[in-house]
Backbone as CSV, one residue per row, in Angstrom:
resi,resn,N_x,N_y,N_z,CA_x,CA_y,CA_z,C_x,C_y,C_z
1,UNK,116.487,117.554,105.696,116.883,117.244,107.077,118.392,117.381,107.207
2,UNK,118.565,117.972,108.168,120.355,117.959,108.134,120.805,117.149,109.035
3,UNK,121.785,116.974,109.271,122.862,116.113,110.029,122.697,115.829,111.642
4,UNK,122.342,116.742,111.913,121.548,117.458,113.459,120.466,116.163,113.538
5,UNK,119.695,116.848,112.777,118.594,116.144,113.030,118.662,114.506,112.802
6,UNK,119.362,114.122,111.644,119.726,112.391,111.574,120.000,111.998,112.573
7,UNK,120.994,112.740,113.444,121.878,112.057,114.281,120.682,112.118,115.573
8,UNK,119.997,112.817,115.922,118.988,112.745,116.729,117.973,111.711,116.795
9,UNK,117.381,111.355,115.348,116.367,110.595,115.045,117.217,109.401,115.230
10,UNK,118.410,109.096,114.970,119.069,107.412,115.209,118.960,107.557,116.762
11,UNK,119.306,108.568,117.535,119.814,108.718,118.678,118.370,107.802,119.564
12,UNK,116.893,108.625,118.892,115.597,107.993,118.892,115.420,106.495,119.072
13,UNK,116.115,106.130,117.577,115.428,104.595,117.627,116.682,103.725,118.713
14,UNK,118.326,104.384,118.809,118.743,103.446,119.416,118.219,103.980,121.002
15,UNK,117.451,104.777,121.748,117.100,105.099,122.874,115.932,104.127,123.202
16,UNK,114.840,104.230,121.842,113.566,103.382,121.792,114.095,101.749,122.334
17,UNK,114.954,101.514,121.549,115.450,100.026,121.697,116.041,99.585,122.969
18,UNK,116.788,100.037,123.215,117.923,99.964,124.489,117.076,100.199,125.822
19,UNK,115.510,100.925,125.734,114.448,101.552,126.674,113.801,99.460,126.749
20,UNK,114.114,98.826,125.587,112.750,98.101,125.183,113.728,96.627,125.676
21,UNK,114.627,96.033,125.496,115.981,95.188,125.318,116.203,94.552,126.270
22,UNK,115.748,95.229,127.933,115.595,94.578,129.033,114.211,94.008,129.147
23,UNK,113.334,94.330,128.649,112.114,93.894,128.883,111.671,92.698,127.832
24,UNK,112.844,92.507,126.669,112.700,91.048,126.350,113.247,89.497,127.297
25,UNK,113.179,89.718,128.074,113.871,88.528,128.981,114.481,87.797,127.906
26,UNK,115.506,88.909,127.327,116.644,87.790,126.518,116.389,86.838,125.595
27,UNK,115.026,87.422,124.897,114.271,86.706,123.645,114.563,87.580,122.658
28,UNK,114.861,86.999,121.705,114.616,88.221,120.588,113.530,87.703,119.363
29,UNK,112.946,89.258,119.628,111.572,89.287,118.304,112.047,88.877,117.070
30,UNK,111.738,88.006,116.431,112.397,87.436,115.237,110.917,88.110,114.227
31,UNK,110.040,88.255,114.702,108.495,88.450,113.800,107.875,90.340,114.825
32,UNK,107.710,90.903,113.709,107.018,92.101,113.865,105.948,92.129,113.411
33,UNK,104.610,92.226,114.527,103.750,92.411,113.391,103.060,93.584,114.033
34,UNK,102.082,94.365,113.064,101.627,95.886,113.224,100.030,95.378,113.148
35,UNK,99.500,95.719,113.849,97.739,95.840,113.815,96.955,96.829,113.568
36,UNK,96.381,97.043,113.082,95.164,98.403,112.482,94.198,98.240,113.486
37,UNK,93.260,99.246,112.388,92.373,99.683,113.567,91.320,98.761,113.570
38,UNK,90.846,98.458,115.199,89.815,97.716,115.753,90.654,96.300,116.025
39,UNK,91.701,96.127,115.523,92.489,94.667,115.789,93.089,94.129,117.250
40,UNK,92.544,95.529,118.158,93.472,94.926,119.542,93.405,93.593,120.010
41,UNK,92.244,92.814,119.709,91.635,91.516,120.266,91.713,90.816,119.257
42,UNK,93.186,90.819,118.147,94.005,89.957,117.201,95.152,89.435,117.599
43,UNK,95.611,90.280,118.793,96.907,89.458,119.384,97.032,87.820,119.403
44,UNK,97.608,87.608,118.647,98.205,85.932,118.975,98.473,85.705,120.260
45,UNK,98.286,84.419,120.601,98.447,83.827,121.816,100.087,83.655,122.191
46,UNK,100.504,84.395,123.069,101.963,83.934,123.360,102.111,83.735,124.541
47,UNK,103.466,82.991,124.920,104.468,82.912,125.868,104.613,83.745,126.739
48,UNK,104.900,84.233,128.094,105.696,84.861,128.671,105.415,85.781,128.231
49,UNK,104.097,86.624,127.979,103.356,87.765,127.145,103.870,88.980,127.988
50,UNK,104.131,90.055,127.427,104.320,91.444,128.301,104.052,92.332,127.780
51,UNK,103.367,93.613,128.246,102.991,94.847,127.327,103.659,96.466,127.554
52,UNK,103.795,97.059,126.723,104.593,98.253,127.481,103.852,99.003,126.470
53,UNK,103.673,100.232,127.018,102.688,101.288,126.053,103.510,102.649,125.850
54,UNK,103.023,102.491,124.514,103.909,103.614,123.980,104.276,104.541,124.333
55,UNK,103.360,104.724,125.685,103.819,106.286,125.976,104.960,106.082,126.944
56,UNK,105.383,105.256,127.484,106.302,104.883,128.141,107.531,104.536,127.259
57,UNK,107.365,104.351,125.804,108.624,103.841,124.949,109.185,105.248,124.836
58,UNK,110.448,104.952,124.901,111.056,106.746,124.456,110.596,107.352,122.968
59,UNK,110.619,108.179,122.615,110.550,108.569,121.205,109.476,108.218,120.242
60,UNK,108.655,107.181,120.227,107.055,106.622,120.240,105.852,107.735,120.563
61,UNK,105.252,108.306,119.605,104.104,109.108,119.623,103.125,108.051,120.125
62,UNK,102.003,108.726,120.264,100.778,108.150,120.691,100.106,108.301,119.758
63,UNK,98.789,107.230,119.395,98.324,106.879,118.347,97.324,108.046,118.957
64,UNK,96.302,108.764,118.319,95.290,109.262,118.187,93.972,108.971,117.852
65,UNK,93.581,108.002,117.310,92.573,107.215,116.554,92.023,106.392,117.285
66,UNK,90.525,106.723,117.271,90.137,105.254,118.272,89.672,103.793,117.318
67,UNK,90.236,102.893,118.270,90.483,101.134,117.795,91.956,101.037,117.862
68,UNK,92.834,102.262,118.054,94.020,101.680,118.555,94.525,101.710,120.376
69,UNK,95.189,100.469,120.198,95.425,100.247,122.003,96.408,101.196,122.279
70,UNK,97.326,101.076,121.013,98.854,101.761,121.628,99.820,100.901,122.614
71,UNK,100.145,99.800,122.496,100.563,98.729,123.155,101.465,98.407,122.580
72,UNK,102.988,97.610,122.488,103.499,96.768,122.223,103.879,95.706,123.141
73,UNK,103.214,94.526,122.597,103.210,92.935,123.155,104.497,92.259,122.664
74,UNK,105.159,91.424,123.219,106.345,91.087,123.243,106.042,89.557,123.880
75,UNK,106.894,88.798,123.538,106.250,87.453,123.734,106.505,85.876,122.852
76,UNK,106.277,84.592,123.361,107.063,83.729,122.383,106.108,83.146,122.118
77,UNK,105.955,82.677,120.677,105.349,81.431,120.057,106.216,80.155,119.744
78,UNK,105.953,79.114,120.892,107.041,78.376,120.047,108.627,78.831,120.735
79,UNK,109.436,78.468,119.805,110.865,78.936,119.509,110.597,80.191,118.914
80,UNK,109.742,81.080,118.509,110.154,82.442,117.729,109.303,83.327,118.844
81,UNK,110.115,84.274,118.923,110.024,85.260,119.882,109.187,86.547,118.463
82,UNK,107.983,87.403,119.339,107.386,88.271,118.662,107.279,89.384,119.169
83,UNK,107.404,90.395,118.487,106.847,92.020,119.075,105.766,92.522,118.231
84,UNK,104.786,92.875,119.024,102.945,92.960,118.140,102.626,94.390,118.398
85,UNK,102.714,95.484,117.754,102.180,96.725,118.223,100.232,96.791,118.352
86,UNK,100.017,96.955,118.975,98.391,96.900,119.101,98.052,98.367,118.619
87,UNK,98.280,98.675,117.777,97.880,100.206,116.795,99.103,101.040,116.634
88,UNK,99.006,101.686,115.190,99.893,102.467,114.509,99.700,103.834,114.384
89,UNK,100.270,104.735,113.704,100.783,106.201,113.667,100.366,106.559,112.339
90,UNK,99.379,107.392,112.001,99.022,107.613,110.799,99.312,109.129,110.025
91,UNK,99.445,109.353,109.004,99.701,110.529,108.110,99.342,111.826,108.577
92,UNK,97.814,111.492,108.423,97.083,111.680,108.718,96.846,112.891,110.248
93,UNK,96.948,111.937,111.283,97.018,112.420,112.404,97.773,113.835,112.904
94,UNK,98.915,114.329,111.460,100.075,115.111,111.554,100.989,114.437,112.229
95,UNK,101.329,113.577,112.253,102.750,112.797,112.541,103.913,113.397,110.863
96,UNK,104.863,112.967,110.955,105.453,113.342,109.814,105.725,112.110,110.006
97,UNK,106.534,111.327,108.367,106.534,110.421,108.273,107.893,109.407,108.971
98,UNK,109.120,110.334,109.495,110.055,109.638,110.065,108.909,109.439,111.462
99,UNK,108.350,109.543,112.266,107.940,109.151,113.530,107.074,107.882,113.198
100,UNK,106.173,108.065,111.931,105.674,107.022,111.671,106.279,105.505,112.029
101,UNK,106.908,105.783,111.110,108.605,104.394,110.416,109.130,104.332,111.578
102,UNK,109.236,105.149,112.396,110.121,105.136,113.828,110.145,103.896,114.110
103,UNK,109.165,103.129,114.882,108.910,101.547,115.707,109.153,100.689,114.327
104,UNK,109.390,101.179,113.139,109.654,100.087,111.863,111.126,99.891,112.158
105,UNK,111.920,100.839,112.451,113.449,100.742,112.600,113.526,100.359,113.745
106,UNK,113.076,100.718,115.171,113.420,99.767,116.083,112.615,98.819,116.517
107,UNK,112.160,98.048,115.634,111.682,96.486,115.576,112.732,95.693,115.115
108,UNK,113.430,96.651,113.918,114.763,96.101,112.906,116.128,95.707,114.574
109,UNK,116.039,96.640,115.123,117.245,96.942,116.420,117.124,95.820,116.861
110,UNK,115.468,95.596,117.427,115.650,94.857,118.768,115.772,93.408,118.316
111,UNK,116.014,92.970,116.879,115.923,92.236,116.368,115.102,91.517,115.592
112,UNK,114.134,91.962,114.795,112.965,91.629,113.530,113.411,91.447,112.093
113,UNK,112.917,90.339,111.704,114.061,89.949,110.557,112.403,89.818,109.310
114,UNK,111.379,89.716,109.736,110.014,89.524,109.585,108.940,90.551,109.917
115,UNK,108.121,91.580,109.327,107.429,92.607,109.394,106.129,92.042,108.620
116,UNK,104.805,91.781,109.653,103.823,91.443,109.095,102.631,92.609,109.478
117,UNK,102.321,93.748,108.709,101.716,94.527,108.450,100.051,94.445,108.593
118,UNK,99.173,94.723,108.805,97.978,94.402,108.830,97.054,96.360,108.880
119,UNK,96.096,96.150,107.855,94.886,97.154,108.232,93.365,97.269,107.887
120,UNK,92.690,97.788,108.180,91.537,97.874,107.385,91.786,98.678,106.229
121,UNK,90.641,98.167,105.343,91.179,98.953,104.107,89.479,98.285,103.125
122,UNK,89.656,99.816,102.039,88.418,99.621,101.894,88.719,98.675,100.098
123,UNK,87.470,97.887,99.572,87.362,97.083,98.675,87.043,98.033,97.222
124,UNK,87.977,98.329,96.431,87.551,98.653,95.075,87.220,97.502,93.722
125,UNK,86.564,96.476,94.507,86.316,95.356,93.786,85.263,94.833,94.193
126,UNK,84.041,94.997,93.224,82.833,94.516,93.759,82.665,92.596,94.084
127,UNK,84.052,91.871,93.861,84.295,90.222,94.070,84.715,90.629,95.539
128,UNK,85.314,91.505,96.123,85.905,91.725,97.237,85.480,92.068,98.512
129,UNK,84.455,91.706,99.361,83.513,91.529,100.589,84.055,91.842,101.621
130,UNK,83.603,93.022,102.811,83.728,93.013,103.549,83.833,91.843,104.726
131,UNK,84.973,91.466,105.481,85.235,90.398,105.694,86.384,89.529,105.229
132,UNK,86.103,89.709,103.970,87.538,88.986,103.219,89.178,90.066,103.875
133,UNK,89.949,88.713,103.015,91.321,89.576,103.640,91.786,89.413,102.184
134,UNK,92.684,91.107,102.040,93.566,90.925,100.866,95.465,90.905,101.032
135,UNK,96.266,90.151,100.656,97.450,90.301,100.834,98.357,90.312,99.786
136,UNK,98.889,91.798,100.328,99.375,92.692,99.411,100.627,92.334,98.475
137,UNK,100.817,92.559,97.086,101.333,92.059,96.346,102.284,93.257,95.444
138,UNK,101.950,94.738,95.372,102.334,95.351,95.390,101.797,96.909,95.506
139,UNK,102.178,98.228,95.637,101.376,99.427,95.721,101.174,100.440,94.856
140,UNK,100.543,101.520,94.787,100.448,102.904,94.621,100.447,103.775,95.341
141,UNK,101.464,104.499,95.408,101.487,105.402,96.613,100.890,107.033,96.291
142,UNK,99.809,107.404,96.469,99.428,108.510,96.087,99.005,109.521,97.619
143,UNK,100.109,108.964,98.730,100.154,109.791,100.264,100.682,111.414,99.774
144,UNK,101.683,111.508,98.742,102.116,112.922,98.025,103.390,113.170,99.061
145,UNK,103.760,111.937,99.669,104.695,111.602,100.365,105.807,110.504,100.215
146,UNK,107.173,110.244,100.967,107.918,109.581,100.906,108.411,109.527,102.179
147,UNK,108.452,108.395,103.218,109.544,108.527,104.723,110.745,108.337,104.533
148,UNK,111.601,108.199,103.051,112.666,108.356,103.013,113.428,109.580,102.256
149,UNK,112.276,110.973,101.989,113.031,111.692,101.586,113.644,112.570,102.200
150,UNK,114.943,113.206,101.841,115.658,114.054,102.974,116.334,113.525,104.052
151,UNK,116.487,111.444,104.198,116.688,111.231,105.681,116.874,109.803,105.218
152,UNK,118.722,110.328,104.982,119.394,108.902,104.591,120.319,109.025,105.527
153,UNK,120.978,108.210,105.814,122.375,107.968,106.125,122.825,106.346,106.174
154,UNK,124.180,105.981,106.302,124.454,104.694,105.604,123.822,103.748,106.777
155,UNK,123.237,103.948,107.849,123.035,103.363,109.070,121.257,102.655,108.449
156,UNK,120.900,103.158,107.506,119.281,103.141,107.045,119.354,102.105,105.742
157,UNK,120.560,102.128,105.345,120.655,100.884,104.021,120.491,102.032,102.858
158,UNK,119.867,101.367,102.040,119.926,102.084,100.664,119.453,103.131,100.385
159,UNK,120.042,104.546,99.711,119.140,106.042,99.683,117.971,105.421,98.609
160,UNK,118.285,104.261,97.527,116.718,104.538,97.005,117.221,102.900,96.289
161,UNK,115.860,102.198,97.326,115.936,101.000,97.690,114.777,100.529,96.491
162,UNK,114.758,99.401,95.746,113.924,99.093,94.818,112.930,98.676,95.507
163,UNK,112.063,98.688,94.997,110.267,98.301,95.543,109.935,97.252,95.273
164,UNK,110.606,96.406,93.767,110.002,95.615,93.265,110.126,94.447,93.785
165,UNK,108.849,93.660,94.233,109.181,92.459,95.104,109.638,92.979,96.419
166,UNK,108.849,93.784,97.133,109.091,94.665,98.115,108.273,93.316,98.998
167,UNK,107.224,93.121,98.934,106.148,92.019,99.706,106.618,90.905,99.086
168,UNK,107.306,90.119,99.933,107.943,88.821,99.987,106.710,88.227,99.496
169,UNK,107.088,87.421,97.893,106.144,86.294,97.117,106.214,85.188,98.424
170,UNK,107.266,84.637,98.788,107.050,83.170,99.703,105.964,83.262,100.894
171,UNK,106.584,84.613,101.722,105.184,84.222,102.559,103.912,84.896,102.325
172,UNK,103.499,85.206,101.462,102.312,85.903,100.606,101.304,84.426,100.256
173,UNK,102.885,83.334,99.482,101.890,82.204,99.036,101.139,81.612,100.599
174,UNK,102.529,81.426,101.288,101.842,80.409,102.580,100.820,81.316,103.320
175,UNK,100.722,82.632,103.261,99.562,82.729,104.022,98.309,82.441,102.820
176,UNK,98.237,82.755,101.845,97.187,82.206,101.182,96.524,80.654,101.521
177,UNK,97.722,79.994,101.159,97.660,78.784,101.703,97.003,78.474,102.820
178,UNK,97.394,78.876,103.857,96.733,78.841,105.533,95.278,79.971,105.198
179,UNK,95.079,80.102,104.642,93.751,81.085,104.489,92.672,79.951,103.416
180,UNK,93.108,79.310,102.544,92.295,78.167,102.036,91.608,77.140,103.293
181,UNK,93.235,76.668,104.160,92.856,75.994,104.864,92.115,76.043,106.274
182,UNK,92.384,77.726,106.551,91.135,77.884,107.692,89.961,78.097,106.878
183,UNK,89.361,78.500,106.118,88.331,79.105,105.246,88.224,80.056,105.680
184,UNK,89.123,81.071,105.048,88.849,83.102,105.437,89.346,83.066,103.666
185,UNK,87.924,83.648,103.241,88.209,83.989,102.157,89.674,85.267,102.075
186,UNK,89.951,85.152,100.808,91.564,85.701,100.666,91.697,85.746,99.281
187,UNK,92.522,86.823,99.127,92.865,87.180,97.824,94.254,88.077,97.933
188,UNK,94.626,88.521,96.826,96.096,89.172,96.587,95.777,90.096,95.918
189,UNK,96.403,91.876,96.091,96.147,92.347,95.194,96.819,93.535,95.345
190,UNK,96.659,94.900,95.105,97.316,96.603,94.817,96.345,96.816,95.563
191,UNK,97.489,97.515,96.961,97.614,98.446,97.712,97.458,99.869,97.376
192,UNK,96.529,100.219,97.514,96.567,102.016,96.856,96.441,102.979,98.336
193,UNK,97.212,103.727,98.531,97.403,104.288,99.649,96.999,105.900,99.399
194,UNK,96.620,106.678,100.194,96.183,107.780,100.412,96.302,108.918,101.492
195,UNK,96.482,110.029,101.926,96.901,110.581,102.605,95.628,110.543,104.218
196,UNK,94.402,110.748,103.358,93.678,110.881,104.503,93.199,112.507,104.814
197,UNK,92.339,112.426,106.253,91.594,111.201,106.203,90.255,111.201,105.860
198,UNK,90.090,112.101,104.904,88.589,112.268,104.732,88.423,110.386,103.526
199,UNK,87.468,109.866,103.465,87.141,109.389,102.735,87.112,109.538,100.964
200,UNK,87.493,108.894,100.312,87.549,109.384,99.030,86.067,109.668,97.930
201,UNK,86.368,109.707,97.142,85.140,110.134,96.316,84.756,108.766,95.195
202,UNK,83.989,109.046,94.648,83.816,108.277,93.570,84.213,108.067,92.608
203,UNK,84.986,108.856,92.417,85.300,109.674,91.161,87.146,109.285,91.221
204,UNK,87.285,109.337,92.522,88.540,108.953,92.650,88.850,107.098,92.684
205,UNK,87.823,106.493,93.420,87.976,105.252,93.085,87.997,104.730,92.486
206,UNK,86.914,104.978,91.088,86.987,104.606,90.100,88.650,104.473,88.839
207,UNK,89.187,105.771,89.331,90.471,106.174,88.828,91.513,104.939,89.904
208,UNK,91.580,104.759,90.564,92.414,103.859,91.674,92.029,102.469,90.553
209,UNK,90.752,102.172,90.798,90.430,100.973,90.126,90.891,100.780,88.698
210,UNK,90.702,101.842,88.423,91.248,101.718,86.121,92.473,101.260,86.476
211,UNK,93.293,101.723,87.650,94.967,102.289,87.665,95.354,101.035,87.785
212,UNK,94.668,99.823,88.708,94.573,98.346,89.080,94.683,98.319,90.249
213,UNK,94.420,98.878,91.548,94.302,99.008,92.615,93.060,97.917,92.823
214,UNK,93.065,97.298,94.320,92.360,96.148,94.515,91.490,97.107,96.132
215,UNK,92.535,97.538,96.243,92.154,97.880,97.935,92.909,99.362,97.903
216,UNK,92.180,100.400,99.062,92.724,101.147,99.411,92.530,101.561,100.781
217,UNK,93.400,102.428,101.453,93.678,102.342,102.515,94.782,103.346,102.934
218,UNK,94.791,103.987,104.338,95.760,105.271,104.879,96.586,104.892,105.458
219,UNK,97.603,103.738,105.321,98.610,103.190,105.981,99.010,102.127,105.291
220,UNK,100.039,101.684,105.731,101.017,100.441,105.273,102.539,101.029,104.487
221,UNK,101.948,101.398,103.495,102.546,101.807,102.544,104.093,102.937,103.170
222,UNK,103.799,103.664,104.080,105.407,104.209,104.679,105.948,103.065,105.460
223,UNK,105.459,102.482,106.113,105.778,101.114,107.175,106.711,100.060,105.942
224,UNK,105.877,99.928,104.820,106.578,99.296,103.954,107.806,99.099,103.629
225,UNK,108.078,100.944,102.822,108.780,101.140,102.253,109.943,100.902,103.144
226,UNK,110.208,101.490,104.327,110.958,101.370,105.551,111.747,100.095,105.549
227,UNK,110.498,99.329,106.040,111.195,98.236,105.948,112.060,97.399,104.843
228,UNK,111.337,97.812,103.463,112.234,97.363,101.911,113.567,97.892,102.727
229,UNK,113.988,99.313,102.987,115.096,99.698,103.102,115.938,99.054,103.706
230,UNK,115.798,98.851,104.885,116.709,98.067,106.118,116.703,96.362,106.632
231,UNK,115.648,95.773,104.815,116.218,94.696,104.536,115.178,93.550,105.091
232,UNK,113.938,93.923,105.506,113.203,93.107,106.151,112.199,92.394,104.825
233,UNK,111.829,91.190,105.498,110.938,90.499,104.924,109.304,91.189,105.144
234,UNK,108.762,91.118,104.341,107.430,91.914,104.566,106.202,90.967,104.168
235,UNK,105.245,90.431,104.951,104.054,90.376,104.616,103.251,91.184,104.797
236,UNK,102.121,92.084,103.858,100.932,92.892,104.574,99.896,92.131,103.876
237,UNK,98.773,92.880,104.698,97.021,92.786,104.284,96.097,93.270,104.861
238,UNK,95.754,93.429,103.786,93.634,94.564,104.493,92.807,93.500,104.581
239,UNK,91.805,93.767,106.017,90.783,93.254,106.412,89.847,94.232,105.278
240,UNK,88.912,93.985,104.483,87.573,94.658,103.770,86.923,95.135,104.834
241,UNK,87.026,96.179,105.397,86.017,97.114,106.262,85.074,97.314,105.597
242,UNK,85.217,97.419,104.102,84.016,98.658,103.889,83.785,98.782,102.032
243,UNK,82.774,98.505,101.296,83.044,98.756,100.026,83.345,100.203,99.613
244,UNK,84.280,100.867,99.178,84.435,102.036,98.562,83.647,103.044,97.918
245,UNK,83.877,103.854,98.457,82.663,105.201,97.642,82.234,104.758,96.287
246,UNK,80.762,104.782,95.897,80.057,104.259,94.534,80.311,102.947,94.424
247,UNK,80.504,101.903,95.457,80.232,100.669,95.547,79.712,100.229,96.154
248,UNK,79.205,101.123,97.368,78.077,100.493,98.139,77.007,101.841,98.912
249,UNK,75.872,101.549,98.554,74.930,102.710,98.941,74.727,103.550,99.951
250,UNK,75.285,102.984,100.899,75.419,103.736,102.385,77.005,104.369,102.518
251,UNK,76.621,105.260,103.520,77.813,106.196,103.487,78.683,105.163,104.823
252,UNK,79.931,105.500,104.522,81.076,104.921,105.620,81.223,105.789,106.313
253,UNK,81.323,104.954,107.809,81.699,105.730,109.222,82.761,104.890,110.344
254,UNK,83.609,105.688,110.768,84.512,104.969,111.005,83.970,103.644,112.045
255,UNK,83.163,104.378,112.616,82.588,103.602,113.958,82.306,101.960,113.426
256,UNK,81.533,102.249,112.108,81.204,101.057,111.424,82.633,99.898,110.810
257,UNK,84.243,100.594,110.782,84.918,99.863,110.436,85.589,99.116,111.916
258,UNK,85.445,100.379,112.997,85.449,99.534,114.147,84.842,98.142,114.860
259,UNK,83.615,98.022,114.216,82.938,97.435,114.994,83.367,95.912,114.392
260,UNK,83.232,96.282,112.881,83.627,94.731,112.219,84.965,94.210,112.718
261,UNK,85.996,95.413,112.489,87.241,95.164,113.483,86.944,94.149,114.221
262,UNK,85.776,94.440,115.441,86.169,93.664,116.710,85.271,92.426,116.413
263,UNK,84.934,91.771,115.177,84.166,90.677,115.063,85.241,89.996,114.187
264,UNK,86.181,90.748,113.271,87.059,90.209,112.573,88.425,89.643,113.305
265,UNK,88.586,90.184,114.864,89.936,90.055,115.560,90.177,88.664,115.685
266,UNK,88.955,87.797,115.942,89.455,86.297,116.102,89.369,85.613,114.565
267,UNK,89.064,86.096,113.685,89.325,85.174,112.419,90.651,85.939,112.181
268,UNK,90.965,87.099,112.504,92.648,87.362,112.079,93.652,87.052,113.553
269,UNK,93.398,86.496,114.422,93.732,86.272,115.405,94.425,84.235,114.847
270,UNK,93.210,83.764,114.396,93.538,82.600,114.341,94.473,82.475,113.081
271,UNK,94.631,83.264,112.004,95.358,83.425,110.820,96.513,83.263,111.203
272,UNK,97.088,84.631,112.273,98.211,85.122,112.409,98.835,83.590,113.899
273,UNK,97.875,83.453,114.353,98.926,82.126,115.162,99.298,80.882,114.181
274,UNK,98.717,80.475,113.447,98.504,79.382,111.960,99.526,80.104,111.153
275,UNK,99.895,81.543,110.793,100.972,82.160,109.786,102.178,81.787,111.868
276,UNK,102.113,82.479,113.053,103.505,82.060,113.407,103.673,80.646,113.255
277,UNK,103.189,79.876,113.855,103.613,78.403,113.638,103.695,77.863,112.519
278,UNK,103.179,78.289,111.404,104.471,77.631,110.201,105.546,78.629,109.780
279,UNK,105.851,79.336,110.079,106.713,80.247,110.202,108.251,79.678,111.349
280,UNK,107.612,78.526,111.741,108.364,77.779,113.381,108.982,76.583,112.549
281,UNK,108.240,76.320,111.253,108.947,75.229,110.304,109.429,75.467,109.176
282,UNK,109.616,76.985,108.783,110.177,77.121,107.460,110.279,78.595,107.816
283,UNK,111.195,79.242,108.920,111.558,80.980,108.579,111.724,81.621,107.713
């Protein structure tokens, strides 16, 4: 990427932001969180709620995939002000990966100090049930990609930002914690990421699984890294859509990860208001 183009793509996120800045009535999003697919009816309950859709944000692609709204909700819990995208930008879709990360950097602008990640994602662990939630502890990135290669400048933080302890241990424990105490089964584990979007094989899961992969899944993992860079706190986690090729006898269809989606939105609905409000006593 050359110089041209950097200076364009900042030009992006500070246009995205400065488009978005009046429409916080002078709140600022202290908590970002990203929703997957089938999660539109996970939105937390807020304040002074407002929605603006992407296609109206400057520089913001449109999601392609159905179970995403394409929305960002803006809004207060409490004292902490939130911005909630109601569906994301995938590999997949042919996005390249700076457009992806795009709304990761101006979440950072409009003020997000907190990036809580969320997707479906399928179970390479026969203890691991559709239904359950896993939160992520660290990854494998086998997308055959990077959103930070070719496209640094000092405005982005570090050209090559460490990973390790990339998913903040503190709020990893407390959402566990709040996941004992609602009863949503929960676990921690490796993120194994993939380009997409055909479904994988058997042959390949099994290899994910030797590798120690818990979960896999076509997102998070650029959203992540992004954020490691420019300094944000990160919680993620997969909803179990689906047991993984040669773990469960029937073939996967997306329709089928949708649907649980929309039965799973209020048990991750009630998570994520229980994760903001203690989040209101210990930032």
């Amino acid at each position: 990427m050359n110089t041209t183009d950097k200076i364009n793509y900042l030009n992006r996120v500070n246009e995205a932001a400065a488009f978005l800045k009046p429409r916080l009535a002078g709140k600022v999003p202290e908590i970002g969180i990203i929703l997957g697919s089938g999660l539109s009816g996970a939105v937390p309950l807020l304040e002074n709620a407002a929605a603006v859709s992407y296609a109206d944000i400057p520089g913001f692609p449109e999601p392609t995939v159905s179970g995403h709204a394409g929305r960002l909700v803006v809004g207060e819990r409490g004292p902490l002000g939130a911005a909630i995208m109601q569906g994301r930008f995938h590999y997949y879709e042919g996005h390249p990966l700076d457009a992806i990360t795009l709304p990761v950097r101006v979440l950072r602008e409009l003020g997000v100090k907190t990036l809580i990640l969320s997707a479906a994602v399928g179970s390479l662990r026969p203890r691991i049930k559709p239904g359950h939630l896993v939160f992520i502890n660290d990854h494998m990135n086998f997308m055959g990609a990077n959103p930070l290669k070719g496209f640094h400048t000092k405005e982005f933080g570090e050209m090559f930002p460490d990973l390790a302890g990339a998913y903040t241990p503190a709020l990893r424990k407390t959402a566990l914690a709040l996941c004992r105490k609602l009863k949503i089964p929960a676990w921690e584990g490796v993120y194994t990421a993939v380009a997409g979007p055909s479904y994988e094989t058997p042959s390949e899961i099994r290899a994910f699984a030797k590798l120690g992969g818990h979960v896999v899944g076509m997102s998070v993992v650029p959203e992540a890294i992004v954020a490691r860079q420019i300094g944000l706190r990160i919680l993620a986690f997969g909803w179990i859509s689906n047991m993984a090729a040669g773990l469960a006898k029937e073939n996967i269809e997306h329709g089928d990860v949708l649907a649980l989606g929309e039965r799973m939105a209020a048990t991750i609905r009630r998570f994520l208001e229980a994760m903001l409000d203690r989040l209101q006593k210990t930032p």
